[in-house]
N, CA and C of each residue as an Amber inpcrd file, in Angstrom:
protein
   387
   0.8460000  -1.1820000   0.0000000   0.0000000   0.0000000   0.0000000
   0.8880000   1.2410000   0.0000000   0.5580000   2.0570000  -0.8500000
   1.6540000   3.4110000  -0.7910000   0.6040000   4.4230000  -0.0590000
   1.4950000   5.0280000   0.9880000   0.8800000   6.1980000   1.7380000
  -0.0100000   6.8700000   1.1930000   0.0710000   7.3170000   0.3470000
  -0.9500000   8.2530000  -1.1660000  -2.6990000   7.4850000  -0.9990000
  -2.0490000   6.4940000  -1.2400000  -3.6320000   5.6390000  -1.5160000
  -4.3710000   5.6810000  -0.0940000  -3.2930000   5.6380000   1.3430000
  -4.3770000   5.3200000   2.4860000  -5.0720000   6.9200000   3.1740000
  -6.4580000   6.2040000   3.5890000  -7.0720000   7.3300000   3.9400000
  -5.9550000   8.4280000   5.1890000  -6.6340000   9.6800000   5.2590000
  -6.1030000  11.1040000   5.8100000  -5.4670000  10.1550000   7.2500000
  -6.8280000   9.7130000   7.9780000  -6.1560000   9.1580000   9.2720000
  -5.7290000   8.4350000   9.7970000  -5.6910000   7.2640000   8.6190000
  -4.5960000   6.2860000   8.7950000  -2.7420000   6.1240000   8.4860000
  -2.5910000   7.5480000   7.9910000  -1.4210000   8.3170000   7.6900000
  -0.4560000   8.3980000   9.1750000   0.5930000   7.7740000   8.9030000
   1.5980000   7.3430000  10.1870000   3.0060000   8.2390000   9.9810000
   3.4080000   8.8900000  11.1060000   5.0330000   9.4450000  10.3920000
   5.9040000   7.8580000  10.3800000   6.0530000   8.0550000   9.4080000
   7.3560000   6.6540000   8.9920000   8.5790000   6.6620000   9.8460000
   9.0470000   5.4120000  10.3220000  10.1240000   5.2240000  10.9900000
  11.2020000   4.7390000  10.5800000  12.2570000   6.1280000  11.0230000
  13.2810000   6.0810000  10.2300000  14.7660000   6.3990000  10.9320000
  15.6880000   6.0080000  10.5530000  16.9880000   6.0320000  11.5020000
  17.1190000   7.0140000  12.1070000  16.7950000   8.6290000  11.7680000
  16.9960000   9.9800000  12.5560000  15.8920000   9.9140000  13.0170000
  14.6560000   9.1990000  13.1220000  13.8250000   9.5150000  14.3250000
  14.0000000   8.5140000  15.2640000  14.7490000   6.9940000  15.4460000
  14.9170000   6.1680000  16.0320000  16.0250000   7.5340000  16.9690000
  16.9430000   7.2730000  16.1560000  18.5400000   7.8570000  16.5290000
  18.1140000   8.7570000  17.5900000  17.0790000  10.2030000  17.5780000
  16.3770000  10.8080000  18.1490000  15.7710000  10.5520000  19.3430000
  15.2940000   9.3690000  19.2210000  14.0090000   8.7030000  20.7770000
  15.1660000   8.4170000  21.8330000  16.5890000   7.6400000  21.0820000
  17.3610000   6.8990000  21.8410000  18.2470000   8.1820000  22.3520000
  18.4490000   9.4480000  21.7660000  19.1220000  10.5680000  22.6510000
  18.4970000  11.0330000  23.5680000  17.4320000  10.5630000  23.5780000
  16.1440000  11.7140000  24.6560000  16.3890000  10.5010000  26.1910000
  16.9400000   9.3870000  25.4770000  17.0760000   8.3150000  26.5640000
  18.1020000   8.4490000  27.1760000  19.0350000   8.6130000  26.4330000
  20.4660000   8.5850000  27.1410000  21.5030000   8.2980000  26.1540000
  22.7870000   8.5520000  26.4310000  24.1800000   8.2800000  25.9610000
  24.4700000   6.6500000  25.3910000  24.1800000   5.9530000  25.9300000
  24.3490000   4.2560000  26.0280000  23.0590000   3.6960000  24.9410000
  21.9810000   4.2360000  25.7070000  20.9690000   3.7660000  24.0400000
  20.5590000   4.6590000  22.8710000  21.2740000   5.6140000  22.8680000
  21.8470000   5.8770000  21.4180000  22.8370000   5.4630000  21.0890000
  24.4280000   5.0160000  21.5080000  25.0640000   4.2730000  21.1460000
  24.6200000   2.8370000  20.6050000  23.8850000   1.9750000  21.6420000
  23.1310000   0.3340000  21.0910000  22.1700000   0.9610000  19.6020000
  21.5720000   2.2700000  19.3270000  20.8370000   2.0760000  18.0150000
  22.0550000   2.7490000  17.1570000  22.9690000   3.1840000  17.8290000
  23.9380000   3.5040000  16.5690000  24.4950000   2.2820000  16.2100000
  24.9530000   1.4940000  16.8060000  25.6560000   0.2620000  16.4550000
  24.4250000  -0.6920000  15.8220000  23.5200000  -0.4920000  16.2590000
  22.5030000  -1.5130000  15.4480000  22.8510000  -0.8710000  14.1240000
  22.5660000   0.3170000  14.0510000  22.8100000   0.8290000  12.2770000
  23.1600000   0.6150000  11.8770000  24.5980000   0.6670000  11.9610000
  26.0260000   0.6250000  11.6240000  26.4460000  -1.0120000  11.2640000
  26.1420000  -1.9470000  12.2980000  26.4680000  -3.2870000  11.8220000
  24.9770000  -3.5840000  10.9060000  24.1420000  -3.3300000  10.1140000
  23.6530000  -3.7480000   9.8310000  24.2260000  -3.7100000   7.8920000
  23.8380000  -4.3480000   7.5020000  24.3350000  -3.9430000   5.6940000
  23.3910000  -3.4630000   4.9320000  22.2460000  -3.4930000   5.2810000
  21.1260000  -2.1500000   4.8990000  20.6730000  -1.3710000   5.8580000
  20.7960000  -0.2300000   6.0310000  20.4110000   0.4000000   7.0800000
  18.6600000   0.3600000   7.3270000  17.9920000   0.1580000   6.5880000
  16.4620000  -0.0040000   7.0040000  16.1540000  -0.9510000   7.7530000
  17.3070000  -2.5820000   7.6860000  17.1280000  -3.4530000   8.2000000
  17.2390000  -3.8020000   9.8830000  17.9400000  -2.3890000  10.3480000
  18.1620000  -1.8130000  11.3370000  16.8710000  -1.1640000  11.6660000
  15.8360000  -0.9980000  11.5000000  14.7310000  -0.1190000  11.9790000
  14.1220000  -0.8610000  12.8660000  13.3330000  -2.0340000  12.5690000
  12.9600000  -3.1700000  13.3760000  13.1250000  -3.3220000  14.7500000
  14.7870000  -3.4940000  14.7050000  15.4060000  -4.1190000  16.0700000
  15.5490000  -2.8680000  17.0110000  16.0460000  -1.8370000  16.3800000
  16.0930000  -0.8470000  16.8170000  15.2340000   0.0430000  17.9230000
  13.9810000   0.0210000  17.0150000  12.2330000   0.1740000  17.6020000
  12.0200000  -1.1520000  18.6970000  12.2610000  -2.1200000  18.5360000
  11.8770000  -2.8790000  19.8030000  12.7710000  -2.7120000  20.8520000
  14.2100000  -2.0830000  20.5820000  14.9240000  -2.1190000  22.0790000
  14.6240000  -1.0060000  22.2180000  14.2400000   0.2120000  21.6140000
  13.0720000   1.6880000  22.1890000  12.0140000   1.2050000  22.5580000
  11.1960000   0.2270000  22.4850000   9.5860000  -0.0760000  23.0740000
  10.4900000  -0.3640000  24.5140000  11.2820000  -1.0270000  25.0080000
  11.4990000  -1.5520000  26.0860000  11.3220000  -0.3480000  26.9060000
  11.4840000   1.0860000  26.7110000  11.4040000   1.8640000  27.6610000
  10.0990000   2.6110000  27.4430000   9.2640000   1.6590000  27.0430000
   7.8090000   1.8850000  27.7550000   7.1890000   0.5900000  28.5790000
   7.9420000  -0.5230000  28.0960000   7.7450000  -1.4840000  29.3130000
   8.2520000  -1.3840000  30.8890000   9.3170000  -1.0920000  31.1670000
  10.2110000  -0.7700000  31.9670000  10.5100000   0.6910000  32.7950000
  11.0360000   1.4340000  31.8030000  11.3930000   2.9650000  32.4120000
  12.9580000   3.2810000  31.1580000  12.9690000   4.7880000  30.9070000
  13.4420000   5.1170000  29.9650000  14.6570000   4.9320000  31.3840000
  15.0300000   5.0360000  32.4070000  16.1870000   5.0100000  33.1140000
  16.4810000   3.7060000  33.3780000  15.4450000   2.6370000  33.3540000
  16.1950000   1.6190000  33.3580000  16.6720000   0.7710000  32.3930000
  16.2180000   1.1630000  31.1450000  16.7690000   0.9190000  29.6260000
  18.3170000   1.2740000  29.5850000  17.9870000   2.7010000  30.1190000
  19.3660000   3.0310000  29.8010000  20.5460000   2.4420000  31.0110000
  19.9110000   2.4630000  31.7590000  21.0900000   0.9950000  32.7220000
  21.2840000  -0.2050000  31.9790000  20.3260000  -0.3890000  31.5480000
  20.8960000  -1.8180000  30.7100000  21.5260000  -1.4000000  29.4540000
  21.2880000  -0.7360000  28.8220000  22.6080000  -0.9960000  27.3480000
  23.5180000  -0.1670000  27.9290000  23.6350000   0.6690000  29.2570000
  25.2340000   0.7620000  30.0190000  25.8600000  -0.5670000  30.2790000
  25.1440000  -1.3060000  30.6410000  26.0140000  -3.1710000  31.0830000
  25.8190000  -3.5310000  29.9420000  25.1830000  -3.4140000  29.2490000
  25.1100000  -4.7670000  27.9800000  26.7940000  -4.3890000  27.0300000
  26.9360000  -3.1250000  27.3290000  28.0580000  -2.1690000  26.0510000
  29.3780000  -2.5670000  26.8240000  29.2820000  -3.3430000  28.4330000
  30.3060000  -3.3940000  28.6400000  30.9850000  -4.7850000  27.9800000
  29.8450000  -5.8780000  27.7390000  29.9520000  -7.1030000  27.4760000
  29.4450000  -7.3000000  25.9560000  28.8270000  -6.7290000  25.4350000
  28.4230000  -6.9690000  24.2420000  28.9280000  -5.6900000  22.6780000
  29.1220000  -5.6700000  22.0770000  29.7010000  -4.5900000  21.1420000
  28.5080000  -3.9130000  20.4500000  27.3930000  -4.6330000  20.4900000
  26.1410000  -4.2240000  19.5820000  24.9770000  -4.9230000  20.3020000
  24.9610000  -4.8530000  21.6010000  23.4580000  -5.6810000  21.9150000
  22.4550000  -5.5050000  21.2740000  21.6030000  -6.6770000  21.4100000
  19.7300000  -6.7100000  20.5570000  18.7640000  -6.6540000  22.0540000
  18.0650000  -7.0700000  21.3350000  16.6830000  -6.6970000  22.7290000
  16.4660000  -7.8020000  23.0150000  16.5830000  -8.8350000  23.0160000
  17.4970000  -9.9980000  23.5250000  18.1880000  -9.9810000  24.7820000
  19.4860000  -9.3770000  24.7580000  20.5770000  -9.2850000  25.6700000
  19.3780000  -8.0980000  26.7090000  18.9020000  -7.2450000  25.9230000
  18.7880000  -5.7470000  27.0500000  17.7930000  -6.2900000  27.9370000
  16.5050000  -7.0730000  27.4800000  15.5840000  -7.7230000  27.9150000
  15.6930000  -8.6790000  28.8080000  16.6120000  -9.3590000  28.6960000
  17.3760000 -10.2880000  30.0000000  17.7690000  -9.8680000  31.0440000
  18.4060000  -8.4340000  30.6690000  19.0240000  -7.9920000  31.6550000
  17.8630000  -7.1360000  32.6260000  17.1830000  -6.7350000  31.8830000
  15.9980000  -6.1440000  32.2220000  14.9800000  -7.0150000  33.2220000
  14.6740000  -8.1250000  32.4640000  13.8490000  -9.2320000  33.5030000
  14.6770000  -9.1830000  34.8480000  15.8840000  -9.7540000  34.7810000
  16.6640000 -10.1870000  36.1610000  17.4800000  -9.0810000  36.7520000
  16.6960000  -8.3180000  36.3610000  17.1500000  -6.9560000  37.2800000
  18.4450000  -6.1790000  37.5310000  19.0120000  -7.0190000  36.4530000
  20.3720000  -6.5070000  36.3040000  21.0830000  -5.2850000  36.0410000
  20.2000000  -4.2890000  35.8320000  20.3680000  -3.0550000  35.3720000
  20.7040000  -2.5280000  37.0210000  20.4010000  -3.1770000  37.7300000
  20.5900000  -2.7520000  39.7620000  22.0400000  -2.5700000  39.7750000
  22.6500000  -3.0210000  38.9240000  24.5200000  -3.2640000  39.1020000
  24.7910000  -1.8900000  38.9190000  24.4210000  -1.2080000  37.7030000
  24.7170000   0.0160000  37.4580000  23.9030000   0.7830000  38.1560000
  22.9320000   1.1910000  38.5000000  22.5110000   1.9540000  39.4560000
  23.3180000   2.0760000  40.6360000  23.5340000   0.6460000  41.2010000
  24.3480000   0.5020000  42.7040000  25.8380000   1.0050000  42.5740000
  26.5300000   0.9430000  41.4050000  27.5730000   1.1520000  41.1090000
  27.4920000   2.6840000  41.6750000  26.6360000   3.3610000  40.5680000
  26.7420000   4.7830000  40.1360000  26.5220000   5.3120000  42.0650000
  25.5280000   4.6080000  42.3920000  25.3320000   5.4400000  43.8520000
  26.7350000   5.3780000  44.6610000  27.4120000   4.4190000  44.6590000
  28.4670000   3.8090000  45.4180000  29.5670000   5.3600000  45.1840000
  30.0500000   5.0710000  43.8040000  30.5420000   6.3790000  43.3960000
  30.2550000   7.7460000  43.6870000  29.2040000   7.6870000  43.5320000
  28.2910000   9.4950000  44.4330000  28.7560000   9.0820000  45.8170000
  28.2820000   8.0330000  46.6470000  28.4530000   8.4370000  47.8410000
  30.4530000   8.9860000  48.0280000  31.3460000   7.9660000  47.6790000
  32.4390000   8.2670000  47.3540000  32.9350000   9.5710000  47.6770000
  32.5810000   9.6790000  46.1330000  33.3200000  11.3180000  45.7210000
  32.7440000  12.5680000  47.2600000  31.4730000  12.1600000  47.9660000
  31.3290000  12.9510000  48.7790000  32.4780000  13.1730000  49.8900000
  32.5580000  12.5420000  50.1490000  34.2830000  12.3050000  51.1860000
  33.6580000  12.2860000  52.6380000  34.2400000  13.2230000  53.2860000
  33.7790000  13.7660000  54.5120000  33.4750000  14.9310000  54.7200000
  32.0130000  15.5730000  55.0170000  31.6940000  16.5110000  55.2600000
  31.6990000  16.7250000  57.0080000  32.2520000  18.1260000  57.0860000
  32.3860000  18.7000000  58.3210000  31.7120000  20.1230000  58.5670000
  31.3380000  20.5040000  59.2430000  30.2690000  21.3130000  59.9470000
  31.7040000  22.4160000  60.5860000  30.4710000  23.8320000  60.8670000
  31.4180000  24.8400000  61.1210000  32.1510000  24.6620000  62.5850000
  31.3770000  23.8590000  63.5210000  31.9140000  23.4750000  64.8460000
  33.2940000  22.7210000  64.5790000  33.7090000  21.9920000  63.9260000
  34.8660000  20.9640000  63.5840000  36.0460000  22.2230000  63.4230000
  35.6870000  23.5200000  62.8000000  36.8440000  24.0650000  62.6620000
  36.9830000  25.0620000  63.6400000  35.7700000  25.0600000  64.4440000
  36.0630000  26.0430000  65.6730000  37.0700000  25.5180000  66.8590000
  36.4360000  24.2840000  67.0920000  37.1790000  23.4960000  67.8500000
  38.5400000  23.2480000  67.3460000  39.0060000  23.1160000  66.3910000
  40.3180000  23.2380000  65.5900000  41.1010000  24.1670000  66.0070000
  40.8130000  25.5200000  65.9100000  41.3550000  26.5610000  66.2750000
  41.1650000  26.6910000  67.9680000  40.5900000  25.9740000  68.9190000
  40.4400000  26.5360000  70.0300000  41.9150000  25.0790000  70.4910000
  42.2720000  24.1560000  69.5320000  43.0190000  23.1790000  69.9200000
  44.4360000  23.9570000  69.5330000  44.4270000  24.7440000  68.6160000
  45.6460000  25.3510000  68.1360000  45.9080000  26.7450000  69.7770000
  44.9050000  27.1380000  70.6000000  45.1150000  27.9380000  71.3310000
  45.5150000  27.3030000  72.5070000  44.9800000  26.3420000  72.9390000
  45.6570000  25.4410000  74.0490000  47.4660000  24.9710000  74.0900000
  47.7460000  24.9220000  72.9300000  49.1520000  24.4780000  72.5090000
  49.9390000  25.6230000  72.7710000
């Protein structure tokens, strides 16, 4: 059926690598990388639309943040994951690694916070001496 022939409101915007490429930046860094590499390894690029669109549906099953935890782990182990790999990781909750990671790191980098009393007392230890 060519678009032309179907009625006014059955008229769909067509899906196409810059609007995939697009959904997966609004997601994050990591699943625009997994639909760039879907592109890219594919040898027709249309043939890439498919797979592409189903590992974007996953972040209406799930959560657009926890999509993007998973093709962060999948990119560490896989060069081009499918929705396959992301979906696995997704069921068994594996996307928790990178979350837990990332918090671990925040807490980290915080160090030790000290309050204005710590340096009063500091200076009242430097007056005793």
């Amino acid at each position: 059926t060519h678009e032309a022939d179907m009625p006014e409101k059955d008229r769909y915007l067509e899906w196409n690598e810059q609007r995939l490429s697009k959904w997966a930046s609004e997601i994050g860094p990591f699943t625009e990388k997994v639909i760039s590499r879907l592109f890219n390894s594919s040898p027709v690029r249309e043939q890439a639309i498919l797979p592409a669109l189903s590992v974007l549906k996953l972040s209406k099953k799930y959560s657009c943040t926890r999509l993007e935890d998973a093709c962060e782990l999948a990119l560490t182990r896989i060069y081009s994951p499918r929705w396959k790999n992301l979906n696995s990781i997704l069921i068994a909750n594996q996307d928790e690694i990178i979350r837990n990671n990332r918090d671990n790191r925040a807490s980290e980098a915080e160090g030790f916070l000290r309050d204005d009393d710590f340096y009063k007392n500091l200076g009242e230890e430097d007056d005793e001496q």
